[in-house]
Biopython code that builds the backbone (N, CA, C, O; Angstrom):
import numpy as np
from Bio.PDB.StructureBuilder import StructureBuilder

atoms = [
    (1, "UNK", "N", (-44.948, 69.508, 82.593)),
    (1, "UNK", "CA", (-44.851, 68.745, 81.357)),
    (1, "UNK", "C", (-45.828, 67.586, 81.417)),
    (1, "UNK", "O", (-45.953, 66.811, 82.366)),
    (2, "UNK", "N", (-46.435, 67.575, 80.394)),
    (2, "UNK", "CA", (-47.084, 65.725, 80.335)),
    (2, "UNK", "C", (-46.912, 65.035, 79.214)),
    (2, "UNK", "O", (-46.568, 65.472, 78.116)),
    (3, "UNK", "N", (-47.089, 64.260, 79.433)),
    (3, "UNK", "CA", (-46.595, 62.795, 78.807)),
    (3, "UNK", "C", (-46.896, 62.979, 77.225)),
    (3, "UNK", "O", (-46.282, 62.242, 76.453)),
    (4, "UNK", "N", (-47.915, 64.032, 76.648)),
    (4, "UNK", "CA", (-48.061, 64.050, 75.145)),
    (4, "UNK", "C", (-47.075, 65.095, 75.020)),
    (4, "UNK", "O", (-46.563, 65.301, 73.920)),
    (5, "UNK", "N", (-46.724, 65.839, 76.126)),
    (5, "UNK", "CA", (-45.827, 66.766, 75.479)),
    (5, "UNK", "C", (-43.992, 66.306, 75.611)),
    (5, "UNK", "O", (-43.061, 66.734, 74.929)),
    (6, "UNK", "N", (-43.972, 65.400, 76.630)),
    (6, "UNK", "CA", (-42.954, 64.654, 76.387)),
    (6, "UNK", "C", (-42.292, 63.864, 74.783)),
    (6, "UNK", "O", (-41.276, 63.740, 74.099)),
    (7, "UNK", "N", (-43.529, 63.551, 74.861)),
    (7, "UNK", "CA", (-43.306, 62.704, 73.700)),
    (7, "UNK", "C", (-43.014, 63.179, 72.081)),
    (7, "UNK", "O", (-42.655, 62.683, 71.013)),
    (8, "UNK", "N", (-43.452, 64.587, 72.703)),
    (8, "UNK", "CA", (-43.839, 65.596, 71.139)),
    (8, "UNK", "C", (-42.485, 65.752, 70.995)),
    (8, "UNK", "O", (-41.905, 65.483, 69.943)),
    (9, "UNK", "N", (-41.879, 66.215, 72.090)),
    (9, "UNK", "CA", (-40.394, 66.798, 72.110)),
    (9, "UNK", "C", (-39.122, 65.294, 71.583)),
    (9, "UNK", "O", (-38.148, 65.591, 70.891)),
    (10, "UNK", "N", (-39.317, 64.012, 71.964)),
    (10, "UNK", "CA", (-38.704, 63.123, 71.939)),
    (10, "UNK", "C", (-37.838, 63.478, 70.316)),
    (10, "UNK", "O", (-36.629, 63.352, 70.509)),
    (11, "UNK", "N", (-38.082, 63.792, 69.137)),
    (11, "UNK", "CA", (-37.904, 63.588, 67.922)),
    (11, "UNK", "C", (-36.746, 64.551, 68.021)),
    (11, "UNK", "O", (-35.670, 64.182, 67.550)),
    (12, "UNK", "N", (-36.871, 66.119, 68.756)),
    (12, "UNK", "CA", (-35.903, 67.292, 69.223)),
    (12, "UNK", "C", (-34.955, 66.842, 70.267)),
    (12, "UNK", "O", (-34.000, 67.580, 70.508)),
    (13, "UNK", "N", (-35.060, 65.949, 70.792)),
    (13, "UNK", "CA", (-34.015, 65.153, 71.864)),
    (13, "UNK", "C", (-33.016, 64.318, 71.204)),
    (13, "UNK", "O", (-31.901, 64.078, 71.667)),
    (14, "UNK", "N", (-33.658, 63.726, 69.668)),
    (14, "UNK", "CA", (-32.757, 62.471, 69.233)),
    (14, "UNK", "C", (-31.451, 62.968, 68.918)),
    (14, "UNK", "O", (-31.248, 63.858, 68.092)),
    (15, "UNK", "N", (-30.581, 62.391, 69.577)),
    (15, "UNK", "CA", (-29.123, 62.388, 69.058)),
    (15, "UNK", "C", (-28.781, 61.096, 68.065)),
    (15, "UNK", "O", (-28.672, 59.923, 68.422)),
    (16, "UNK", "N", (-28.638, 61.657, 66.659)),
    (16, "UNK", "CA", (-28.423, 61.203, 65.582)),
    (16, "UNK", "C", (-27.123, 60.472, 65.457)),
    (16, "UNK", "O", (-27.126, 59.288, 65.119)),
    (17, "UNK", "N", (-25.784, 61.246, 65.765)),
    (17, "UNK", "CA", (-24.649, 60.412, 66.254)),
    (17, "UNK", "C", (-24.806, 59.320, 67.091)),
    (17, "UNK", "O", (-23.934, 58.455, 67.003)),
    (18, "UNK", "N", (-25.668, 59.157, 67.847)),
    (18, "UNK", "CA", (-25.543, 57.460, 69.069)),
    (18, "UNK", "C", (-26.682, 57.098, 68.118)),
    (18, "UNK", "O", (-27.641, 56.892, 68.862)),
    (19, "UNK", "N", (-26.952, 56.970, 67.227)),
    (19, "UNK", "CA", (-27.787, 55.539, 66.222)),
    (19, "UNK", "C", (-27.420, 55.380, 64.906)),
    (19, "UNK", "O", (-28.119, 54.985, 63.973)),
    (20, "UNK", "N", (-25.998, 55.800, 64.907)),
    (20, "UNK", "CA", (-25.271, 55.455, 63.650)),
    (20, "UNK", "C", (-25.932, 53.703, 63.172)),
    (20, "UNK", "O", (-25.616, 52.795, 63.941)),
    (21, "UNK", "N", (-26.727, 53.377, 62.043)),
    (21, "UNK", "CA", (-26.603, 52.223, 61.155)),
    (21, "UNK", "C", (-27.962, 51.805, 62.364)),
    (21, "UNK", "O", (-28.073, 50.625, 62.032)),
    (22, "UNK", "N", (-28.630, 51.919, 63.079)),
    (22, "UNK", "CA", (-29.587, 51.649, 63.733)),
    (22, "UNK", "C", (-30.889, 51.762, 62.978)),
    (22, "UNK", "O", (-31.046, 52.829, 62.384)),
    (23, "UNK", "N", (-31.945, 50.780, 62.878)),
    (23, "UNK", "CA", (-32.700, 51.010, 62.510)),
    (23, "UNK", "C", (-34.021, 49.642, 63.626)),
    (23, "UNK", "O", (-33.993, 48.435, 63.864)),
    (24, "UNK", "N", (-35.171, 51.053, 64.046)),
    (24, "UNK", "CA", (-35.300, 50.424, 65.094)),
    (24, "UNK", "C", (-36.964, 50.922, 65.775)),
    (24, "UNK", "O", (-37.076, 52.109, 66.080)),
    (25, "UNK", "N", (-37.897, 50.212, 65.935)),
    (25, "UNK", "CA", (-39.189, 50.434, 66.036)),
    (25, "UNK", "C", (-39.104, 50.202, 68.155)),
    (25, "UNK", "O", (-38.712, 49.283, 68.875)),
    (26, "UNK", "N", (-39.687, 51.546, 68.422)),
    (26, "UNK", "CA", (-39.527, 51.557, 70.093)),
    (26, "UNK", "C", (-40.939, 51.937, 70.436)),
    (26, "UNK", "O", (-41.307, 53.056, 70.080)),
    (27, "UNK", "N", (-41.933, 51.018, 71.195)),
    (27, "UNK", "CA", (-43.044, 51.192, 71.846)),
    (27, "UNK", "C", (-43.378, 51.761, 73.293)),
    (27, "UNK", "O", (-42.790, 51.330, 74.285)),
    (28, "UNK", "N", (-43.960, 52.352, 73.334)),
    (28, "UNK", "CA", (-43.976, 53.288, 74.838)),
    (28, "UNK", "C", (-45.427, 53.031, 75.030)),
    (28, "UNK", "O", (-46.310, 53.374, 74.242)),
    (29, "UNK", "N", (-45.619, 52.288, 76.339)),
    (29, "UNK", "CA", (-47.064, 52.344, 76.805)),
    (29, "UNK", "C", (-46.747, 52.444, 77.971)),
    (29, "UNK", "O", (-46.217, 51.649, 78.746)),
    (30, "UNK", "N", (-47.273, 53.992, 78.131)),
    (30, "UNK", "CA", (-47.916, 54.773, 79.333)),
    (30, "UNK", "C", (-48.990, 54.857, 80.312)),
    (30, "UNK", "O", (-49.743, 55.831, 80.310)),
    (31, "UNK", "N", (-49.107, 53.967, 81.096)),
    (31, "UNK", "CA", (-50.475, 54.073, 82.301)),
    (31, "UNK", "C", (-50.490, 55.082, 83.058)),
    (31, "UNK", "O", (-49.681, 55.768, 83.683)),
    (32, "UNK", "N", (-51.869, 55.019, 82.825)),
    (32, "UNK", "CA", (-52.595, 56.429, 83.941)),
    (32, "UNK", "C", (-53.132, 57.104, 83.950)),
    (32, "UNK", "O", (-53.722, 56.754, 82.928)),
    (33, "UNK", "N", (-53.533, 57.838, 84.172)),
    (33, "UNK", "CA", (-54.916, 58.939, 83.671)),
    (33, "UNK", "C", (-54.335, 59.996, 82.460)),
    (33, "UNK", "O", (-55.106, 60.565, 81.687)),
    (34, "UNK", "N", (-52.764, 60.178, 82.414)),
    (34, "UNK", "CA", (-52.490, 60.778, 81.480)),
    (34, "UNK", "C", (-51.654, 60.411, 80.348)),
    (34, "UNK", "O", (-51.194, 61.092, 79.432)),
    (35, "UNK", "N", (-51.538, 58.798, 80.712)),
    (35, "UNK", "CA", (-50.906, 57.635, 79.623)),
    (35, "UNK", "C", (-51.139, 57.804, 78.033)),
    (35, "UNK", "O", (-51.789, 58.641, 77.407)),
    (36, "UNK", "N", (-50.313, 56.622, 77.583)),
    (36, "UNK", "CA", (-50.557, 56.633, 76.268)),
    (36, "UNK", "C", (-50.081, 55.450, 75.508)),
    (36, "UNK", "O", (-49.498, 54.494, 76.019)),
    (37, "UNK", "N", (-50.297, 55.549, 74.565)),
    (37, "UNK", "CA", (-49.278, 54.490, 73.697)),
    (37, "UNK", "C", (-48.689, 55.169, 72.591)),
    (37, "UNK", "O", (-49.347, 55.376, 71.571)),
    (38, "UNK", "N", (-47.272, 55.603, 72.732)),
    (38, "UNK", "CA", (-46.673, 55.969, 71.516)),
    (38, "UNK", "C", (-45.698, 54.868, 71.139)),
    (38, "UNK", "O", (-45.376, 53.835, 71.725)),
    (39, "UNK", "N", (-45.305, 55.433, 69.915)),
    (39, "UNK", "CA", (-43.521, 54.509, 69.273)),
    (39, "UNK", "C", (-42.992, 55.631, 68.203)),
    (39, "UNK", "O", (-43.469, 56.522, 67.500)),
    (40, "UNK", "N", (-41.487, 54.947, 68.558)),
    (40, "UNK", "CA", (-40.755, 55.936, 67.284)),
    (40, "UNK", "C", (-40.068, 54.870, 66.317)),
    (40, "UNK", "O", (-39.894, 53.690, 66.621)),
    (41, "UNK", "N", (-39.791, 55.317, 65.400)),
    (41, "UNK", "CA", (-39.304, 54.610, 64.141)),
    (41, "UNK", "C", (-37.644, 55.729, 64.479)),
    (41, "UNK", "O", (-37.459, 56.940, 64.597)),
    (42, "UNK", "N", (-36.820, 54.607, 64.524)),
    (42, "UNK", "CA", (-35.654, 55.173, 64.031)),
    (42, "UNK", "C", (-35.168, 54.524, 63.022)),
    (42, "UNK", "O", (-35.264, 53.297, 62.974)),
    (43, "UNK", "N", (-34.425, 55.408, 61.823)),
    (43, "UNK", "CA", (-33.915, 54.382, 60.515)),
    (43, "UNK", "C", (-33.627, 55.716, 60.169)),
    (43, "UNK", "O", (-34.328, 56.715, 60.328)),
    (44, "UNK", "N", (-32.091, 55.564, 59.491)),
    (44, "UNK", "CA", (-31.285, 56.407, 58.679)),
    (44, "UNK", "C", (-31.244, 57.696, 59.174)),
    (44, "UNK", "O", (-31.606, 58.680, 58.530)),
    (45, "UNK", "N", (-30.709, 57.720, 60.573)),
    (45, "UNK", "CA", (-30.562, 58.613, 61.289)),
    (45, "UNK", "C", (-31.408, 59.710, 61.943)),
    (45, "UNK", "O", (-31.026, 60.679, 62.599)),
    (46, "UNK", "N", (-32.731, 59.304, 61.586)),
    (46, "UNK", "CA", (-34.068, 59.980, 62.204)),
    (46, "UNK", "C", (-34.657, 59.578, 62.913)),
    (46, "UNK", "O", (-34.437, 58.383, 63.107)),
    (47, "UNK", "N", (-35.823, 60.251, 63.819)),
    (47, "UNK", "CA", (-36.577, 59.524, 64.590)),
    (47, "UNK", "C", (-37.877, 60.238, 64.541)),
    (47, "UNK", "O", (-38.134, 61.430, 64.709)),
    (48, "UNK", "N", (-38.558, 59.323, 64.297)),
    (48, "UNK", "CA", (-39.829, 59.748, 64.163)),
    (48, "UNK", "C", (-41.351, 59.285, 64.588)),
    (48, "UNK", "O", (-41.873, 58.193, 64.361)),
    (49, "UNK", "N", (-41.887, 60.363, 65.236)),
    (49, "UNK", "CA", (-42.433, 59.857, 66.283)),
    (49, "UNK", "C", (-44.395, 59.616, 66.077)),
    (49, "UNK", "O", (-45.025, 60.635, 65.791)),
    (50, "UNK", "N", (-45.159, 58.327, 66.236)),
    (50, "UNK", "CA", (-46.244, 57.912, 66.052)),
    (50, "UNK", "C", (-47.173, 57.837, 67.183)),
    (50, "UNK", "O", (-46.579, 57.401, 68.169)),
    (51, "UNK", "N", (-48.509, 58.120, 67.435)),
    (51, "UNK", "CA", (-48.980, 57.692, 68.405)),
    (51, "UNK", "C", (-49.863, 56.578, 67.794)),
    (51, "UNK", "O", (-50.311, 56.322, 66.677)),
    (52, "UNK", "N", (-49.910, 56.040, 69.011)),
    (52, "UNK", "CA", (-50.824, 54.221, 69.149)),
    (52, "UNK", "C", (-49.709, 53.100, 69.187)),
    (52, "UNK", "O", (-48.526, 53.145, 69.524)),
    (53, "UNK", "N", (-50.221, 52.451, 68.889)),
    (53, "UNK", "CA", (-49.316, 51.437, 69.112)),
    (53, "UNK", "C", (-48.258, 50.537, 67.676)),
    (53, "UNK", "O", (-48.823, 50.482, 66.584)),
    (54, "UNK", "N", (-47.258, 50.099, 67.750)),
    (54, "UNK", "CA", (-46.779, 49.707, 66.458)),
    (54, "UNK", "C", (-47.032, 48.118, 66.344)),
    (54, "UNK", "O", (-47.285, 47.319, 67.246)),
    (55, "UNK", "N", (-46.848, 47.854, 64.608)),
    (55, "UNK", "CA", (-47.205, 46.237, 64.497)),
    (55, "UNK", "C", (-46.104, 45.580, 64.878)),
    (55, "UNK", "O", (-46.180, 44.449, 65.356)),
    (56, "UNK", "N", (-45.431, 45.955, 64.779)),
    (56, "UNK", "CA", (-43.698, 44.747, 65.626)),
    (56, "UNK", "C", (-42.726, 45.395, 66.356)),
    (56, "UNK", "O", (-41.548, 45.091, 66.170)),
    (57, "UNK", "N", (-43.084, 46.380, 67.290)),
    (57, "UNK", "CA", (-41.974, 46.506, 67.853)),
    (57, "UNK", "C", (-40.431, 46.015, 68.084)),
    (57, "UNK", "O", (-40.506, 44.806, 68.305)),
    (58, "UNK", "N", (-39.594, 46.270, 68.111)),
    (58, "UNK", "CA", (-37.970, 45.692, 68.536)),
    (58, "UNK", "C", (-38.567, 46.202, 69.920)),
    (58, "UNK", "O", (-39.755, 45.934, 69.740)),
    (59, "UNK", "N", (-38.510, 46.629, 70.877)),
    (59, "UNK", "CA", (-38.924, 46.890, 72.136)),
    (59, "UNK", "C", (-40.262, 47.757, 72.498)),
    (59, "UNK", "O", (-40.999, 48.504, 71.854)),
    (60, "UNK", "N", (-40.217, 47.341, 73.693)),
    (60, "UNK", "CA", (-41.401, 47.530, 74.511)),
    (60, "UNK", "C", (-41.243, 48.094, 75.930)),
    (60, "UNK", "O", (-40.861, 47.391, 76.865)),
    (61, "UNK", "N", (-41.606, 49.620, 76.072)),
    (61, "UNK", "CA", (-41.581, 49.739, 77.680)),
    (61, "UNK", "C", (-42.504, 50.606, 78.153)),
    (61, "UNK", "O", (-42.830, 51.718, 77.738)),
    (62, "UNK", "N", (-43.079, 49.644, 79.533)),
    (62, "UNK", "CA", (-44.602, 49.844, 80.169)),
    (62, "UNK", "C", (-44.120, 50.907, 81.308)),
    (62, "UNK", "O", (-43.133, 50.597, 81.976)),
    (63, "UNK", "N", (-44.681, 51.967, 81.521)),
    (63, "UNK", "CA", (-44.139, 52.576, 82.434)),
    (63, "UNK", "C", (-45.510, 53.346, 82.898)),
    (63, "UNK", "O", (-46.511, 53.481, 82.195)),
    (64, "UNK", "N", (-45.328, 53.835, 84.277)),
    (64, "UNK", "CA", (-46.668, 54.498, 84.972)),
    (64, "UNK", "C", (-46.566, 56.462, 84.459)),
    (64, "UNK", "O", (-45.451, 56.909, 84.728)),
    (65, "UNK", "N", (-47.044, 56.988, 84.143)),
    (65, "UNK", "CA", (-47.399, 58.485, 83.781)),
    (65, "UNK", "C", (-46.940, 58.701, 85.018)),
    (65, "UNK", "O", (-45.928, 58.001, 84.988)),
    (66, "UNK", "N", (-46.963, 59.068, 85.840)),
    (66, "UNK", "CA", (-46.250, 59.952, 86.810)),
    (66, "UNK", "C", (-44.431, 59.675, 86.855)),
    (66, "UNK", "O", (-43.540, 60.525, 86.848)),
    (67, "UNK", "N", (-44.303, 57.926, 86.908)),
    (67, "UNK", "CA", (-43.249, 58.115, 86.620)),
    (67, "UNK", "C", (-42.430, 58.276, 85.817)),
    (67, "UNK", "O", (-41.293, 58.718, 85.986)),
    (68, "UNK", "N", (-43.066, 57.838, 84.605)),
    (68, "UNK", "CA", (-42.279, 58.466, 83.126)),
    (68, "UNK", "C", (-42.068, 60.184, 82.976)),
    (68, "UNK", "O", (-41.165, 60.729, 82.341)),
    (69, "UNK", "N", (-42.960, 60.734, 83.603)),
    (69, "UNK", "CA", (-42.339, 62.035, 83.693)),
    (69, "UNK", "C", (-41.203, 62.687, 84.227)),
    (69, "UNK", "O", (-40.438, 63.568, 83.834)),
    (70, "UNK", "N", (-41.396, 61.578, 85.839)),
    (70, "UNK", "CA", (-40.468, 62.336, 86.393)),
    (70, "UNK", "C", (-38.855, 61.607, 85.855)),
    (70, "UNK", "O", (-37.913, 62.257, 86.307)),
    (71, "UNK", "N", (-38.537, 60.694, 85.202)),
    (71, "UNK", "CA", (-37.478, 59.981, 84.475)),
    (71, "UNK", "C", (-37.540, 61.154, 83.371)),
    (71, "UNK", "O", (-36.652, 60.778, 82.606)),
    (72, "UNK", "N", (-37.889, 61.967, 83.000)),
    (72, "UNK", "CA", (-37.821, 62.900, 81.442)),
    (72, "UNK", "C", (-37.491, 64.157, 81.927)),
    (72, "UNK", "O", (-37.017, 65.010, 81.176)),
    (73, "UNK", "N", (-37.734, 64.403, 83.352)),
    (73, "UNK", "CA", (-37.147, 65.637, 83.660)),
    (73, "UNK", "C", (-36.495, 65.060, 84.848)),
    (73, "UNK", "O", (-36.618, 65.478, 86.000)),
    (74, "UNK", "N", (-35.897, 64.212, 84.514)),
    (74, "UNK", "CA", (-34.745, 64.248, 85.704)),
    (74, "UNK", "C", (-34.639, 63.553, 87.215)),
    (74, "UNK", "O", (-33.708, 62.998, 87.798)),
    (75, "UNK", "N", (-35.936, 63.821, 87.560)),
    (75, "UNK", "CA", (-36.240, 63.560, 88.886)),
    (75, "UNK", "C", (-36.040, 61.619, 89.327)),
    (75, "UNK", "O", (-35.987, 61.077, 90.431)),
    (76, "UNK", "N", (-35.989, 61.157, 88.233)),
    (76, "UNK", "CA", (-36.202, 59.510, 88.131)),
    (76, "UNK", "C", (-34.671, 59.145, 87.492)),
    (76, "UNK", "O", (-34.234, 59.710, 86.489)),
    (77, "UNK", "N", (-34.083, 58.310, 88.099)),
    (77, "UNK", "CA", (-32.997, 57.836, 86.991)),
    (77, "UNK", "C", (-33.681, 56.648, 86.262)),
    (77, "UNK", "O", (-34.374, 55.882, 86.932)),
    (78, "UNK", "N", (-33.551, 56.479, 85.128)),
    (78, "UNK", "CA", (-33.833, 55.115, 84.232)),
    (78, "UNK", "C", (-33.410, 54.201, 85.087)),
    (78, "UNK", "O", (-34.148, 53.420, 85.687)),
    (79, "UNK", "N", (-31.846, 54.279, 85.205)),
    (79, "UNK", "CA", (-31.462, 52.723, 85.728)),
    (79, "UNK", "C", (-32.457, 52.437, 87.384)),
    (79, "UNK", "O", (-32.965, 51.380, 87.757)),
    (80, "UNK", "N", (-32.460, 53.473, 87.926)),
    (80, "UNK", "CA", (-33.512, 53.204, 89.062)),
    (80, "UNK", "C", (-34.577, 52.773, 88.919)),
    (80, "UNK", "O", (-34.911, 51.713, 89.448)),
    (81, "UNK", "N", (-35.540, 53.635, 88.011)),
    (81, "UNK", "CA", (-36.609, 53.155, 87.596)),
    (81, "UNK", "C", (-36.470, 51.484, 86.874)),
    (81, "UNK", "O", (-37.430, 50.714, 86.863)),
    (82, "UNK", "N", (-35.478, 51.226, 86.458)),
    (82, "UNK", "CA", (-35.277, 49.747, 85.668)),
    (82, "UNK", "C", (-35.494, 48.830, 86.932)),
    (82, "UNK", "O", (-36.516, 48.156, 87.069)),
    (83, "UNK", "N", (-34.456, 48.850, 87.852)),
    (83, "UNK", "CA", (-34.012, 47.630, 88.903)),
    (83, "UNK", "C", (-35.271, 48.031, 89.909)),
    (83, "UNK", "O", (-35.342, 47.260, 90.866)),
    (84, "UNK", "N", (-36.114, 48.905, 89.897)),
    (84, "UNK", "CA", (-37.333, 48.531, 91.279)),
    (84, "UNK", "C", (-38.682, 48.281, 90.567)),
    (84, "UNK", "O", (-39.773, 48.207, 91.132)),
    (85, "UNK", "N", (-38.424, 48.151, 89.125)),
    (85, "UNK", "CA", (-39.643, 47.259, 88.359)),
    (85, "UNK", "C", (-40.456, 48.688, 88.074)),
    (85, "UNK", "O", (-41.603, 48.272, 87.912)),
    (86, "UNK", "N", (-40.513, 50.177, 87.917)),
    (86, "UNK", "CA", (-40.997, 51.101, 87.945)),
    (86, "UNK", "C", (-41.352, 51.101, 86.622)),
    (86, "UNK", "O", (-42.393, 51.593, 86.188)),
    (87, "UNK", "N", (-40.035, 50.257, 85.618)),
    (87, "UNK", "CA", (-39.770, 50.594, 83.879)),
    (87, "UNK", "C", (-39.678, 49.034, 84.149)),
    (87, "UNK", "O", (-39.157, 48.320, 85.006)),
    (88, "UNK", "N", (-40.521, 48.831, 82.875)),
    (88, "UNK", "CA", (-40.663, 47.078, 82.337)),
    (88, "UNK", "C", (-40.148, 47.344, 81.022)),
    (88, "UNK", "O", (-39.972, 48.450, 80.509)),
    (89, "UNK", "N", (-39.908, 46.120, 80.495)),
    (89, "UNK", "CA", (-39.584, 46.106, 79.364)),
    (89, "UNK", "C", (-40.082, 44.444, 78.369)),
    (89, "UNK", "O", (-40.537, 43.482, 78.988)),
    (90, "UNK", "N", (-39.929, 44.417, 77.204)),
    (90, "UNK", "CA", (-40.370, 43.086, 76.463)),
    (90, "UNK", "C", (-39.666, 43.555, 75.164)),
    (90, "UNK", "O", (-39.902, 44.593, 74.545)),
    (91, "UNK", "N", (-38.588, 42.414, 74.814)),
    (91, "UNK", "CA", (-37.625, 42.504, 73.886)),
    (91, "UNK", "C", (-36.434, 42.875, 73.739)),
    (91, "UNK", "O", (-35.728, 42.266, 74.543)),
    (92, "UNK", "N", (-35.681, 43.782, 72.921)),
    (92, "UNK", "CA", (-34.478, 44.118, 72.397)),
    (92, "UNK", "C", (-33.815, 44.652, 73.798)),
    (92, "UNK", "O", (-33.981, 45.841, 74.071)),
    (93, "UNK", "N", (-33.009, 43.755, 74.769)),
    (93, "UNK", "CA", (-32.458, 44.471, 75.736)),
    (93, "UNK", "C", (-30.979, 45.746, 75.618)),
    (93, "UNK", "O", (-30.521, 46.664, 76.297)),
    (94, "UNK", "N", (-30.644, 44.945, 74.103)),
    (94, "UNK", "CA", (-29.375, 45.908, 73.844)),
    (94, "UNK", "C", (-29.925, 47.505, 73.595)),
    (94, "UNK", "O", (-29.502, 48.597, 73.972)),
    (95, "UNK", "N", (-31.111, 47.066, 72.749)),
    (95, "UNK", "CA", (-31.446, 48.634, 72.515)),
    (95, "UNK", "C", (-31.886, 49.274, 73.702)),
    (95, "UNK", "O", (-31.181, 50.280, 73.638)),
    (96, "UNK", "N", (-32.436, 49.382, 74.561)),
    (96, "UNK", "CA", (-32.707, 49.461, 75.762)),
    (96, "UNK", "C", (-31.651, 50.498, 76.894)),
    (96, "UNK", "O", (-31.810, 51.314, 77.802)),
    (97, "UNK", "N", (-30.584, 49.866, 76.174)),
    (97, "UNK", "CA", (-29.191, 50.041, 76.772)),
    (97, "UNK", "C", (-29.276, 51.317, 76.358)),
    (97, "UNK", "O", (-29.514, 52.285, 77.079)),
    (98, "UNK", "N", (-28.988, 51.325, 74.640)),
    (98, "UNK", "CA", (-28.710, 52.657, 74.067)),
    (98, "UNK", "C", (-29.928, 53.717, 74.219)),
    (98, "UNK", "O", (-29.607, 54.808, 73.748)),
    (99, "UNK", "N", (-30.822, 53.694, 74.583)),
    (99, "UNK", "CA", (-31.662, 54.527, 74.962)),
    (99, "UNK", "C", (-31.706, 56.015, 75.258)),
    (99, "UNK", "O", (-32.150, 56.883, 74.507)),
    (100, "UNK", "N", (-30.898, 56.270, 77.110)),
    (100, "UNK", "CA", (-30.322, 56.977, 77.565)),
    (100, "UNK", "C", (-29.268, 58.246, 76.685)),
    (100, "UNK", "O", (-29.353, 59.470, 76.785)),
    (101, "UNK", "N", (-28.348, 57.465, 75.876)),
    (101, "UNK", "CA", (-27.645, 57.908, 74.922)),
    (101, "UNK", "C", (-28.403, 59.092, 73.626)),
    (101, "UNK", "O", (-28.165, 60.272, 73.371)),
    (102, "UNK", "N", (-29.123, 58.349, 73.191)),
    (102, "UNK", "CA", (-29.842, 58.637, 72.038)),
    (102, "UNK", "C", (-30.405, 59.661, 72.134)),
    (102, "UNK", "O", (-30.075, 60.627, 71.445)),
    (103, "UNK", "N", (-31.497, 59.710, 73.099)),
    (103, "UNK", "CA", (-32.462, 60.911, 74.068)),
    (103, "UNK", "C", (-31.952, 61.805, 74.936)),
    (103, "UNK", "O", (-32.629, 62.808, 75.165)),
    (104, "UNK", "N", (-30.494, 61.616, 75.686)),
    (104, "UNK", "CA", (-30.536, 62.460, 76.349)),
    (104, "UNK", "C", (-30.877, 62.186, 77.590)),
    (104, "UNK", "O", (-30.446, 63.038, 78.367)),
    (105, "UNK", "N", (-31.694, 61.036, 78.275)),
    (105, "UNK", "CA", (-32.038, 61.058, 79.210)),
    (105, "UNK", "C", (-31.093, 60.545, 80.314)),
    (105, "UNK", "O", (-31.459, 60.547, 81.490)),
]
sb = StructureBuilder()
sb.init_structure("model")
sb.init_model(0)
sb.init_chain("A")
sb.init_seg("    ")
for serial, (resi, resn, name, xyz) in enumerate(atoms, 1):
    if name == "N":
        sb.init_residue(resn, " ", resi, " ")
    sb.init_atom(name, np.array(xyz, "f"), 0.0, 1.0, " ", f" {name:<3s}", serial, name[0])
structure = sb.get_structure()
């Protein structure tokens, strides 16, 4: 898997039940030779997914291409990746939370 095809799939991952009344701009910048910058727009129970970067994010998370992969298939837990600085973040910590939920991951 890589990271554009991760991301392609993200919209087929959203669980619509965990963002009841959520409406919510999420930035993903990916380092590395196979990085990126995406974001999704969630609002009125969709999610929908942009590449580049957005004008105001509610959150922000910097993560390295090798390890954002291996957090999407499993091999990485989020909360691991969170507490050894692997996954950064800038902003909305609640949403952050709900993340996991939403995606599946």
């Amino acid at each position: 898997m890589t990271v554009r095809e991760s991301f392609e799939a993200m919209p087929g991952r959203f669980r619509s039940e965990r963002a009841q009344g959520l409406r919510a701009v999420i930035q993903y910048d990916i380092t590395g030779a196979e990085g990126g910058t995406y974001h999704v727009v969630i609002a009125d129970g969709q999610c929908v997914l942009h590449e580049g970067p957005a004008a105001a994010p509610d959150l922000t998370l910097t993560m390295a291409a090798d390890d954002w992969i291996a957090m999407v298939t499993g091999k990485l837990s989020g909360q691991i990746a969170f507490m050894s600085g692997k996954l950064r973040h800038r902003g909305d910590m609640s949403l952050l939370m709900r993340l996991p939920g939403m995606f599946g991951i």
